[in-house]
BAKE-661158 format. One record per residue: chain; residue number from 1; y negated, x negated, z of N, C-alpha, C, O in turn. Coordinates in steps of 0.02 Angstrom, whole numbers, always signed. Example, Ala and Ser with C-alpha at 12.3 -4.5 7.8 and 13.67 -1.06 7.14 Angstrom:
! residues 2
SITE,A,1,+284,-660,+390,+225,-615,+390,+165,-660,+390,+166,-712,+423
SITE,A,2,+112,-642,+354,+53,-684,+357,-2,-645,+394,-57,-670,+402
***
This chain:
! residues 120
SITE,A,1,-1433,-5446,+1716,-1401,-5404,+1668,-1327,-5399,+1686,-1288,-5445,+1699
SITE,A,2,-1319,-5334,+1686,-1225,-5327,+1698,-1184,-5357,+1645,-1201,-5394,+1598
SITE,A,3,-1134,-5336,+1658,-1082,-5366,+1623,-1071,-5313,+1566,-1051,-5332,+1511
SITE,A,4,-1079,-5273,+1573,-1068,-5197,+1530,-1128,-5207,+1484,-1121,-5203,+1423
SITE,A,5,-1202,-5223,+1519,-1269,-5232,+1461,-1248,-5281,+1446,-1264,-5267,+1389
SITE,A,6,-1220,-5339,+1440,-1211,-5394,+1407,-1154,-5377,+1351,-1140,-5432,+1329
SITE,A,7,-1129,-5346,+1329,-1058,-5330,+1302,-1098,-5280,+1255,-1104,-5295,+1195
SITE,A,8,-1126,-5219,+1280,-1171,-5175,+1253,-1239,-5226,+1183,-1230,-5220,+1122
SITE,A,9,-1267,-5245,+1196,-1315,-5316,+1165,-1284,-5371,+1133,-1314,-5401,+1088
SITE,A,10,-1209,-5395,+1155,-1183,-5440,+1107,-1163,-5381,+1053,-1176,-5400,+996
SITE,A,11,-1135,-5318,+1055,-1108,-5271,+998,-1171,-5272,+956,-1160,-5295,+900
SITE,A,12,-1239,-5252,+967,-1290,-5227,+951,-1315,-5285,+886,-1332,-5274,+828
SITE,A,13,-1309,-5339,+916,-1329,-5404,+887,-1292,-5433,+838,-1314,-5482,+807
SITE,A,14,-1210,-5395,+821,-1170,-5396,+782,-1162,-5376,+745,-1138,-5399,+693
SITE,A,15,-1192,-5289,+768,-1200,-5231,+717,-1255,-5259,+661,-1248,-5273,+602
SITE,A,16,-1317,-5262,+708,-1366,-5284,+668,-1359,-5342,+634,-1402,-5339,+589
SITE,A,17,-1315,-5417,+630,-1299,-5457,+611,-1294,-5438,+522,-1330,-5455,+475
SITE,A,18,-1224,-5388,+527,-1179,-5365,+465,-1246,-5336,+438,-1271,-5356,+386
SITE,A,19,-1272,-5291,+476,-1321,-5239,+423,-1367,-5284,+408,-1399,-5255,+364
SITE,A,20,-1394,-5341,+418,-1441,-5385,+386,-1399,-5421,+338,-1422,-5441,+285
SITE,A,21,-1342,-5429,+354,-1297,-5459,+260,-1284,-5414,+216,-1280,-5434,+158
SITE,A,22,-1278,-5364,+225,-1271,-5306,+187,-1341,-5280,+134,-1346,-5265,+74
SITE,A,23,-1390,-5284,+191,-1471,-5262,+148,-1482,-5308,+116,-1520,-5299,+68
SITE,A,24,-1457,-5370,+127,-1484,-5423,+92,-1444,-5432,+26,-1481,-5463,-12
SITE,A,25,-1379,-5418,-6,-1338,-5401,-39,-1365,-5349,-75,-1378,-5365,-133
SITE,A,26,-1380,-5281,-57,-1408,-5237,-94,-1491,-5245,-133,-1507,-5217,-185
SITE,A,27,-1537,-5293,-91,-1575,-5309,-116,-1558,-5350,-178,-1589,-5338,-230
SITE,A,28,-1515,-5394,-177,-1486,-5456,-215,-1483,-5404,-285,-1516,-5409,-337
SITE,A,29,-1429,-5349,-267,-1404,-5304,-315,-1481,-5280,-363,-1499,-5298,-419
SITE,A,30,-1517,-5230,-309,-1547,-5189,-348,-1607,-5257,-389,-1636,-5241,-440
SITE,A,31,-1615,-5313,-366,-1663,-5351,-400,-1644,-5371,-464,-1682,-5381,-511
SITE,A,32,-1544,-5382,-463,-1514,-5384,-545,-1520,-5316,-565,-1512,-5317,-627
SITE,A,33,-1528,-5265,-549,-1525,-5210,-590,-1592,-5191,-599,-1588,-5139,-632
SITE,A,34,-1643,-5201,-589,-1708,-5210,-612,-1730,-5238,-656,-1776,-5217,-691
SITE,A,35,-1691,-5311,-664,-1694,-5375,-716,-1642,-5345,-769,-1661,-5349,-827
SITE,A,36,-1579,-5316,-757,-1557,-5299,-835,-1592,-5218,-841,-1574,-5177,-882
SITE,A,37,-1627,-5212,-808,-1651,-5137,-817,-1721,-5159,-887,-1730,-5152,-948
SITE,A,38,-1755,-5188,-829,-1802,-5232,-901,-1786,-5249,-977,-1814,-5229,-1028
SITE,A,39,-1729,-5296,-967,-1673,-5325,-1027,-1653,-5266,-1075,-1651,-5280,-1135
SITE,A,40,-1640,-5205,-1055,-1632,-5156,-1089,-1674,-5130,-1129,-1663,-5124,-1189
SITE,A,41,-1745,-5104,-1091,-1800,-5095,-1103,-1824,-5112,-1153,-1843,-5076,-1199
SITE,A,42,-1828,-5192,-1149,-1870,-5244,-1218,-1814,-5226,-1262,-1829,-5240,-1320
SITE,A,43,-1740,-5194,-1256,-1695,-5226,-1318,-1715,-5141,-1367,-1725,-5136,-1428
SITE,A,44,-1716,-5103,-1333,-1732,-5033,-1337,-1820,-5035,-1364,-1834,-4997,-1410
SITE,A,45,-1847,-5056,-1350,-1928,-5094,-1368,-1918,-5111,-1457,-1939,-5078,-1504
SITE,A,46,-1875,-5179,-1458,-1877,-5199,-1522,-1850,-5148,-1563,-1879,-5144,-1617
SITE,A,47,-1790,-5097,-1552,-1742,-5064,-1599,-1787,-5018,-1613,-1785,-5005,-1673
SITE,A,48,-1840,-4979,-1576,-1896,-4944,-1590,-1923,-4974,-1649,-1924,-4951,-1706
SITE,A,49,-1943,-5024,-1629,-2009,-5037,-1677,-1960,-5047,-1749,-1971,-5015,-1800
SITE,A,50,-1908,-5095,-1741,-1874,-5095,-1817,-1868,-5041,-1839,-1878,-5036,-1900
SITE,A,51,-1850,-4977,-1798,-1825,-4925,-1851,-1905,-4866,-1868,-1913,-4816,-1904
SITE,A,52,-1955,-4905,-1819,-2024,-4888,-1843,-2035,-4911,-1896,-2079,-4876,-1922
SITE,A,53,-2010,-4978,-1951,-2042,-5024,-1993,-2001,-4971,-2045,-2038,-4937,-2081
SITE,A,54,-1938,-4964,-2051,-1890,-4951,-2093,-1911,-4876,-2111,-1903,-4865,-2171
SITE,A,55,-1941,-4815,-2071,-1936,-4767,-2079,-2007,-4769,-2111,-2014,-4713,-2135
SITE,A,56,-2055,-4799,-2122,-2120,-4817,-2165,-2109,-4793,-2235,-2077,-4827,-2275
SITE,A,57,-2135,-4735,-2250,-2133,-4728,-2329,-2167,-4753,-2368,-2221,-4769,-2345
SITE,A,58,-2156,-4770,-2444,-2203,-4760,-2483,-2238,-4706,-2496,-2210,-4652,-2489
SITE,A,59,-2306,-4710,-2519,-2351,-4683,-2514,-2353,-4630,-2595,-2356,-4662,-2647
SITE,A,60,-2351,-4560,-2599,-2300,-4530,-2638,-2363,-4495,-2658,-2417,-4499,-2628
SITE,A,61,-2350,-4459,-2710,-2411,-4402,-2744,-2375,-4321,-2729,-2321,-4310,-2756
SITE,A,62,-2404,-4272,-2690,-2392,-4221,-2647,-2388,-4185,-2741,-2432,-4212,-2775
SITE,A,63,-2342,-4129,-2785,-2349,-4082,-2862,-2391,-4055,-2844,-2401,-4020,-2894
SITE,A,64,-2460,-4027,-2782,-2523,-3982,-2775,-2556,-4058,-2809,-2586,-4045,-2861
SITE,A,65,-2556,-4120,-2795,-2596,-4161,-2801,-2574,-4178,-2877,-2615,-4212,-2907
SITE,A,66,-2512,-4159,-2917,-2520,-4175,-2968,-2531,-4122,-3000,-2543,-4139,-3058
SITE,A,67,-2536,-4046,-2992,-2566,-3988,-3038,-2639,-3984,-3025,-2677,-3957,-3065
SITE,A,68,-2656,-4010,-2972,-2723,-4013,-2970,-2763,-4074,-3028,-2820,-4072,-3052
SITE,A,69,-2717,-4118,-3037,-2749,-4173,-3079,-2741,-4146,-3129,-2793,-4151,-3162
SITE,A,70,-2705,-4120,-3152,-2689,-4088,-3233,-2732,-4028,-3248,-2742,-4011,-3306
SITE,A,71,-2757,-3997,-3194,-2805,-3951,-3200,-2875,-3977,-3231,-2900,-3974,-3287
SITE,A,72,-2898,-4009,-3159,-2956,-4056,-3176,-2990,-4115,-3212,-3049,-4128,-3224
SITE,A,73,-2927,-4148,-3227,-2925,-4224,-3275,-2914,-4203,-3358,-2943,-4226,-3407
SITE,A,74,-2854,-4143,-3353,-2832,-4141,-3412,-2836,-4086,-3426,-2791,-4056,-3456
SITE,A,75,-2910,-4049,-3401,-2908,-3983,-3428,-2866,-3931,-3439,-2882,-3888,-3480
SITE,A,76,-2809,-3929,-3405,-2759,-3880,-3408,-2812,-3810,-3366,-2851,-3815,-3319
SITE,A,77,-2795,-3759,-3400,-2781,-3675,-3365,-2722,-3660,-3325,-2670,-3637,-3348
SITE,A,78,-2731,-3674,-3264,-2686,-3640,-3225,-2678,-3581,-3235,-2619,-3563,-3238
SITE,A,79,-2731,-3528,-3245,-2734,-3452,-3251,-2696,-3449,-3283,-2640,-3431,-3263
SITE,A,80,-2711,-3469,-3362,-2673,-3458,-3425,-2582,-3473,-3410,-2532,-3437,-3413
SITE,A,81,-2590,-3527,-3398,-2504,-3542,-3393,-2461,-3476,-3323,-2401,-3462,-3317
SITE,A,82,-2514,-3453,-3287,-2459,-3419,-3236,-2465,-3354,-3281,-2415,-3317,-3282
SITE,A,83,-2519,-3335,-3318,-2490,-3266,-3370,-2450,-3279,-3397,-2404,-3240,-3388
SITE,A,84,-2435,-3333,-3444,-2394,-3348,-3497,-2320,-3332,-3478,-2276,-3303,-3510
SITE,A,85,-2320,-3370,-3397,-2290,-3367,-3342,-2243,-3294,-3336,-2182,-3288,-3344
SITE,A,86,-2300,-3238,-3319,-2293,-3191,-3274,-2304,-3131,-3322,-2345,-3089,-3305
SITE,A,87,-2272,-3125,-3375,-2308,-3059,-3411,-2269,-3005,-3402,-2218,-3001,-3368
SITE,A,88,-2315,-2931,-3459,-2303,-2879,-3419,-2233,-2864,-3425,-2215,-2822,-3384
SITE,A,89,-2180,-2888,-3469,-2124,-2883,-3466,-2073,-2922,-3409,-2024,-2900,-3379
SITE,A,90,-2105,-2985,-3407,-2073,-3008,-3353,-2076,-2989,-3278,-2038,-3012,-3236
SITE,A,91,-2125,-2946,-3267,-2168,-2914,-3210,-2116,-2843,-3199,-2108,-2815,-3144
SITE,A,92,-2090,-2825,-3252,-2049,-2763,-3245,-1993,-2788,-3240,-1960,-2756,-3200
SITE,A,93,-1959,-2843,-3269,-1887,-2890,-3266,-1880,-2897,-3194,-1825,-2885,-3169
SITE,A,94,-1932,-2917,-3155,-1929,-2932,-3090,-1915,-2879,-3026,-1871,-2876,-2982
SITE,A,95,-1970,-2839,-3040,-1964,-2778,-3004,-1900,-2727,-3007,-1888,-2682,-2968
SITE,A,96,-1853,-2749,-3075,-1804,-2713,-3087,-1738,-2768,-3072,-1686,-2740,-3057
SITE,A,97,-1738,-2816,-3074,-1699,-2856,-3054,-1711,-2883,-2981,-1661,-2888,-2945
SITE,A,98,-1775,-2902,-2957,-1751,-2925,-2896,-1749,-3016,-2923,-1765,-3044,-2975
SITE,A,99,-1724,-3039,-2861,-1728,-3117,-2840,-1651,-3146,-2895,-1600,-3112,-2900
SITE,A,100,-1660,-3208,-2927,-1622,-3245,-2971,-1655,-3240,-3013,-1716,-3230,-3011
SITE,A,101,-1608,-3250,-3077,-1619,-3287,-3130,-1644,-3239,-3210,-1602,-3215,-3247
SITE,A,102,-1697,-3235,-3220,-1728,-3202,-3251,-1742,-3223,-3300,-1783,-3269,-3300
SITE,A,103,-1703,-3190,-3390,-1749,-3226,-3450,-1806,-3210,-3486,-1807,-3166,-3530
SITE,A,104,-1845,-3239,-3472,-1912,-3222,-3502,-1936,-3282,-3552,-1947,-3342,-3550
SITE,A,105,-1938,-3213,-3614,-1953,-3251,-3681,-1905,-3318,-3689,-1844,-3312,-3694
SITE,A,106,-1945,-3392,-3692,-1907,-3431,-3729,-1914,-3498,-3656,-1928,-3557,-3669
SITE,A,107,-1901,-3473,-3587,-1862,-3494,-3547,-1838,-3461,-3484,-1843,-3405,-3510
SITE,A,108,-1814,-3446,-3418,-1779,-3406,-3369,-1815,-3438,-3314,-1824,-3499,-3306
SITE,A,109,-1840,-3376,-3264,-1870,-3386,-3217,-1844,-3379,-3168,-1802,-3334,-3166
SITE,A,110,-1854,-3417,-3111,-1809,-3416,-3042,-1849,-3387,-3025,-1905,-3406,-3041
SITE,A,111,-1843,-3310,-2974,-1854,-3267,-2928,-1833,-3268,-2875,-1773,-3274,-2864
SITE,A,112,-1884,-3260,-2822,-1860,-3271,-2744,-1916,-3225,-2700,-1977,-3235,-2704
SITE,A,113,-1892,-3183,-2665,-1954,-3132,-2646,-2001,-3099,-2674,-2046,-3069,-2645
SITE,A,114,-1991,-3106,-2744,-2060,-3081,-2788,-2102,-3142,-2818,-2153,-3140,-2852
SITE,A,115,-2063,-3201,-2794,-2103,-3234,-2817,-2062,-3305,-2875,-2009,-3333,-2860
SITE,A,116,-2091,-3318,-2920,-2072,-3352,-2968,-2060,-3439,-2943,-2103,-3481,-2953
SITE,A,117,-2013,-3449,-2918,-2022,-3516,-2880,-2008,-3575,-2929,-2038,-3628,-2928
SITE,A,118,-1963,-3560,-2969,-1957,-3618,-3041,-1932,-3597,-3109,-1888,-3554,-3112
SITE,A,119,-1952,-3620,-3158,-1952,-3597,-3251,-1904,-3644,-3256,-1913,-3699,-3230
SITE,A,120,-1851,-3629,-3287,-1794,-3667,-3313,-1796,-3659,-3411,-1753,-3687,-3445
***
């Protein structure tokens, strides 16, 4: 071997020296950033599930589920109450007024599209 390949092969063996401390460093690295990558994960894991526990409602009665009981349990007329509701005067109040606040007879009806959304 010349003197020139010998000089050429000690560089080579130097180069490659550094670049094997170097990969081995970045391995070092990316194996902690895997491990707090995890660490995050589980901490992000638990805050899930707590704010899964917290956002748990109680278990509530839907007003279809309570006009429906008042229909069927307690014999109420729905029919009857939306005439009582909706008569032919208030039917012309509406069509001539439009959406708000409407008095009919002996309470005022909220109007919204034509439609009677709450009795005050």
């Amino acid at each position: 071997m010349s003197v020139k390949q010998a000089q050429s092969l000690k560089e080579l063996q130097s180069r490659k020296n550094k670049l094997l401390v170097k990969k081995k460093s970045v391995e070092k690295e990316q194996n902690d950033l895997r491990k707090e990558h995890n660490r995050l994960k589980d901490q992000l894991n638990h805050i899930n599930s707590q704010i899964k526990k917290m956002q748990k409602k109680d278990v509530t009665v839907s007003e279809h589920a309570i006009l429906r009981y008042l229909e069927r349990t307690m014999g109420l007329n729905i029919e009857e109450i939306k005439r009582k509701i909706l008569t032919d005067k208030a039917k012309l109040a509406i069509a001539t007024l439009g959406n708000g606040k409407i008095p009919s007879g002996d309470c005022t009806l909220v109007v919204k599209d034509n439609t009677v959304v709450s009795v005050v």
